[in-house]
NUBA-185227 format. One record per residue: residue in one letter; x, y, z of N, C-alpha, C in turn. Coordinates in steps of 0.1 Angstrom, whole numbers, plus 5000, padded with zeros to 4 digits. Layout:
residues N
AXYZXYZXYZ
...
//
This chain:
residues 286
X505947655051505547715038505347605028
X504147635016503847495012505047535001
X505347414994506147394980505747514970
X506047634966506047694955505147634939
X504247624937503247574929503047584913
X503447734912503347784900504747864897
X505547824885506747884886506948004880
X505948064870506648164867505048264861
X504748394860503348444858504148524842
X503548494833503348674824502348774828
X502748884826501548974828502249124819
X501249154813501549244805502949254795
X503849254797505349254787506249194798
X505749194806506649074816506748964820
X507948874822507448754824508348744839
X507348654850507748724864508348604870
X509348544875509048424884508248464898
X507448354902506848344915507748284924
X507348354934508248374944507548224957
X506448214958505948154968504348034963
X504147974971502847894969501647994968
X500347954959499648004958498247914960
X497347974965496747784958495447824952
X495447874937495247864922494247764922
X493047764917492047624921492847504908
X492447394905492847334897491847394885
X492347334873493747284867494847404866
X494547564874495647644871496747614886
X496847494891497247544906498947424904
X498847374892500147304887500747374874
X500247474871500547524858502047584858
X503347554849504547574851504247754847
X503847794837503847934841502047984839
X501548064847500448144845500448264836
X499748284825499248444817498048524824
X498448634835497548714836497448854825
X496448864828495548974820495849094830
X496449194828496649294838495749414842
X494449414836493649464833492949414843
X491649284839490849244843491949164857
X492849064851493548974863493048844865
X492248804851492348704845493448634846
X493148464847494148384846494048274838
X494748254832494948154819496248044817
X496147954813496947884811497647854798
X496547874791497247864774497548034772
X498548024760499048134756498248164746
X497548124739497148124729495648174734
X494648134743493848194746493948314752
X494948354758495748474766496248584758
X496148554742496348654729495548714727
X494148574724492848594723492548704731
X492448624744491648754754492248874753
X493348894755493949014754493449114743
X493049044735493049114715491649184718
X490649084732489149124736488449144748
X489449194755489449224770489049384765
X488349424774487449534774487949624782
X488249564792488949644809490349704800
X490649844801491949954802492049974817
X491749934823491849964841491449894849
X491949914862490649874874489949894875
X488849834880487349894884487349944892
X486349984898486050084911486450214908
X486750314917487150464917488350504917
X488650614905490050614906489750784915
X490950764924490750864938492250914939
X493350884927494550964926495250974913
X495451114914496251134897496651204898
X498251164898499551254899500451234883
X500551284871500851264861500851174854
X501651024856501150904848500750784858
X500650874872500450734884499150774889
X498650664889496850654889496550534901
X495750574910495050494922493750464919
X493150334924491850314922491550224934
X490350284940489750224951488550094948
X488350024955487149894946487149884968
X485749824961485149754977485249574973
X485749504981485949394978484649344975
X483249364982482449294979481849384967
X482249454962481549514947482049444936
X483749424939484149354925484849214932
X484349104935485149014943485548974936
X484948874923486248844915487648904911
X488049004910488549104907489849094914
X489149124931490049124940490248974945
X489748884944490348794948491448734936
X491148734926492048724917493648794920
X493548884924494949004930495048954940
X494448904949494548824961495448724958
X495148614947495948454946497148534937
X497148664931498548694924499348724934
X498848824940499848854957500648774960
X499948634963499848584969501448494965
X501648494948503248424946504148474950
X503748584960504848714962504548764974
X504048654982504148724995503648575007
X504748555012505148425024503648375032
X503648515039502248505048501048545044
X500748535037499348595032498248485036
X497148515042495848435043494848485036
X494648585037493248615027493048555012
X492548505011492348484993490948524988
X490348434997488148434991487548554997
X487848555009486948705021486848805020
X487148875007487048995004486249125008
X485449035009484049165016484349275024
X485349205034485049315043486349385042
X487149435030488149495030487949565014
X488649725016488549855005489949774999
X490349784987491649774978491949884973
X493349914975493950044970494849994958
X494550014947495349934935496150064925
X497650014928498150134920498450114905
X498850214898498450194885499650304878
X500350224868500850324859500350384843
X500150454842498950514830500050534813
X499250464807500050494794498450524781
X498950474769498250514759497250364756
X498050254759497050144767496450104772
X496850204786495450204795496650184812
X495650134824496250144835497050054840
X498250034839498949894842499249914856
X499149774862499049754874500349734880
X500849824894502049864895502049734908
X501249744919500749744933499749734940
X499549684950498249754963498549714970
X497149794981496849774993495949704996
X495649715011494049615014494149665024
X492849725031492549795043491149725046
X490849695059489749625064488849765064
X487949755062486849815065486449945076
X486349755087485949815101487349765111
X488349835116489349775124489349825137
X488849725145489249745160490649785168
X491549765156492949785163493649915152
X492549995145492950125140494050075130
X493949955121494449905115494750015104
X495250075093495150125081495750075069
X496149935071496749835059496749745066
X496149625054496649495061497649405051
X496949435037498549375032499149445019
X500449475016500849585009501849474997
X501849514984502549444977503149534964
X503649594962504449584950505249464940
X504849444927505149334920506649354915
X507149254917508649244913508749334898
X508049314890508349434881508649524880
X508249604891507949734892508849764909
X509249694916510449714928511549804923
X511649844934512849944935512950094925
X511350094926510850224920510450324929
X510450274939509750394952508250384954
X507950324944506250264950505750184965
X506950114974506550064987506250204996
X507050294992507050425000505450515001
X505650534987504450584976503450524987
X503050364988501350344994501250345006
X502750335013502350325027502250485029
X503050575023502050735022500950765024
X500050695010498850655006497950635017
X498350525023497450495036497550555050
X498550635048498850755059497750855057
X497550915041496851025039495751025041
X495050855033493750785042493850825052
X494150795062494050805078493950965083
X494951055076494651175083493351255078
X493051145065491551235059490551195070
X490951125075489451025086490051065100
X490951145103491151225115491051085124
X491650965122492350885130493450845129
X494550815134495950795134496050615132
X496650575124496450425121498150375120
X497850255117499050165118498850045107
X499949965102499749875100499349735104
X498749615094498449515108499949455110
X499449405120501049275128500649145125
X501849065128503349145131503149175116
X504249265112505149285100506249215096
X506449185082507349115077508849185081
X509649125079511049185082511249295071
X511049265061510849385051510149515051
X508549425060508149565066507849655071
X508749565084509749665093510649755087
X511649725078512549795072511949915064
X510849885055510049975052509150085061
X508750025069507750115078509050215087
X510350165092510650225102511650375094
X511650325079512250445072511650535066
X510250485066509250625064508750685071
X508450595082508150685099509650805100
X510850745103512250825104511950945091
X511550945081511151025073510551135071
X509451125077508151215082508651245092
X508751205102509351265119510151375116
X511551345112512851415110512151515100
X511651495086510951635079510451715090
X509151645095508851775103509551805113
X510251785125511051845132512051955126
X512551915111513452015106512452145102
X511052115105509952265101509952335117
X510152275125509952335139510752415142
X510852505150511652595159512552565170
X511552495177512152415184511552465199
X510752595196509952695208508452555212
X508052535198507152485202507052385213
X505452375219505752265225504452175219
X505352125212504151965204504451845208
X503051775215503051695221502951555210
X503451455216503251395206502051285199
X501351325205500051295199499451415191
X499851495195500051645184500551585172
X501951555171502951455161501751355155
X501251285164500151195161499051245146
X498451305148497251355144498051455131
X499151535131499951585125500051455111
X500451365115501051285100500251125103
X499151135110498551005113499450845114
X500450915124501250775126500750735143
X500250685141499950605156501350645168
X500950685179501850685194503050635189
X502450475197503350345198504150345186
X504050405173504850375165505950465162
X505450635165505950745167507350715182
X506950655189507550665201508450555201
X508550415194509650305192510550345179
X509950445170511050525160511950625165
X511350705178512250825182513050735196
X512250585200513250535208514550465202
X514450405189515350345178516450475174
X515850605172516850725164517650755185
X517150705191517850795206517050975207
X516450995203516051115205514351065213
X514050995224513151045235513851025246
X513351095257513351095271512251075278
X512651045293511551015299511451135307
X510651235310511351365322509551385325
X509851405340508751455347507351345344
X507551245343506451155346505551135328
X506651205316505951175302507351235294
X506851155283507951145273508351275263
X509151295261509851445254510551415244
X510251475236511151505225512451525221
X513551455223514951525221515051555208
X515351705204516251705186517551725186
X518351635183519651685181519851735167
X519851865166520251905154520851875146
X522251835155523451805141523251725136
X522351605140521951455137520551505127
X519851595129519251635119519551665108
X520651775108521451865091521751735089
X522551615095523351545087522451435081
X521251445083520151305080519451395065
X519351535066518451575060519951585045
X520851605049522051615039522051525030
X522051375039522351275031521151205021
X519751235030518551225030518051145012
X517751035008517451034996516051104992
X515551144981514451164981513451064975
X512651064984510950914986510151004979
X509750894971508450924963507450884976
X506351004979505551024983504051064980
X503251024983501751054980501751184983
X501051314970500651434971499351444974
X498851504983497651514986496951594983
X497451704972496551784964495951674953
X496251604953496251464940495351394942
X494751374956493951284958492551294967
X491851264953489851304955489551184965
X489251214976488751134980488051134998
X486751064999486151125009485851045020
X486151025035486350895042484550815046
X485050695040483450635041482350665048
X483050725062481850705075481650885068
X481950965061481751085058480351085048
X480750965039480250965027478250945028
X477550985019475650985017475950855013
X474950755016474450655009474250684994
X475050624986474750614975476050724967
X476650804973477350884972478950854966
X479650934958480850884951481850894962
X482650864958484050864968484850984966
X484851054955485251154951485251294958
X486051354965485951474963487051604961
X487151694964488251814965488751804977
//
């Protein structure tokens, strides 16, 4: 890991330390703290020009399409190669805050899911995603960030939803890319355990749902479905394919203690999967 570069960002009413190297072209790539614009995602180094702009920044939001609105929490989709500065700029912010990151300039070929908290100001930027385009390995995220500002709000939960809902709108079952950080592992394997355990507590228990049924059900990939019910001890191996164990009591007592995750509502979210969409056509729909 290189040396940590830039020590600390403002952005909007916060001032954030950076967590990791970034590499900022010069003269912003030695700067002791950076002022982004939370809007556009401008970067600046004087404070004084960072008032300026601020006082004549035009941008109240992301660009691109906003494709979710749940009361004051607002999503907006952008195609990397529509707004590249934009997104690579969120790219090198990420980037103080996240170990492994490579992408910075390549934007093109990846959609950005940017989350957003809505005030009388306009859209402050909470998070995102980044989803490749075209993924051979049914990818449906490749890199996910919530800004230390905004941690331990339930927003890690919130996008990796997000990009579940994506995936079951496009009637394919996706995953994240690999490996995953150790974090999100911890993340991923508590909202898979989540969704599993919900719906099994909707079952009967007459049914017989296969688990690629499960699959297509909450768009979590097999292999992912099947190392979470091998982690909880609820599969078996019987008659030459894998089965479902429920233990119930291990149910009531999960659903008892159960916190409740902020989750993506999918009455909430307009939106229509690319290979669906006309040429020329919005992203938008019911």
């Amino acid at each position: 890991t290189k040396v940590k570069n830039v020590s600390q960002i403002v952005m909007g009413k916060y001032l954030v330390e950076a967590w990791y190297y970034s590499p900022f072209p010069p003269p912003y790539h030695h700067a002791e703290t950076l002022y982004i614009c939370e809007f556009c995602l401008k970067y600046m180094r004087k404070p004084r020009f960072f008032m300026k702009h601020c006082a004549e920044c035009a941008h109240k939001s992301p660009p691109g399409d906003e494709i979710y609105r749940e009361g004051k929490l607002s999503v907006y989709e952008l195609d990397g190669k529509d707004h590249r500065v934009y997104c690579q700029n969120l790219c090198l912010l990420a980037k103080l805050f996240l170990d492994h990151k490579t992408l910075y300039y390549d934007v093109d070929p990846f959609h950005f899911y940017v989350i957003t908290e809505v005030d009388d100001e306009g859209a402050h930027i909470v998070g995102y995603f980044s989803k490749e385009k075209v993924s051979a390995e049914d990818y449906n995220l490749a890199c996910i960030l919530t800004f230390p500002q905004f941690q331990k709000c339930g927003y890690g939960k919130f996008i990796i939803s997000l990009s579940y809902e994506l995936s079951k709108r496009e009637g394919k079952p996706g995953s994240p890319e690999k490996p995953l950080s150790d974090l999100g592992k911890i993340s991923y394997r508590s909202y898979w355990t989540h969704v599993l355990l919900t719906l099994f507590k909707c079952q009967t228990g007459e049914e017989n749902v296969q688990i690629k049924d499960i699959s297509l059900m909450t768009g979590i990939k097999t292999e992912d479905i099947i190392s979470t019910l091998q982690s909880l001890n609820m599969i078996r191996f019987w008659k030459g394919q894998h089965v479902v164990f429920v233990m119930q009591d291990f149910l009531k007592k999960y659903m008892a203690q159960k916190k409740k995750i902020r989750l993506c509502d999918s009455n909430c979210l307009t939106w229509t999967p690319h290979a669906e969409r006309k040429k020329g056509g919005s992203s938008t729909s019911d």
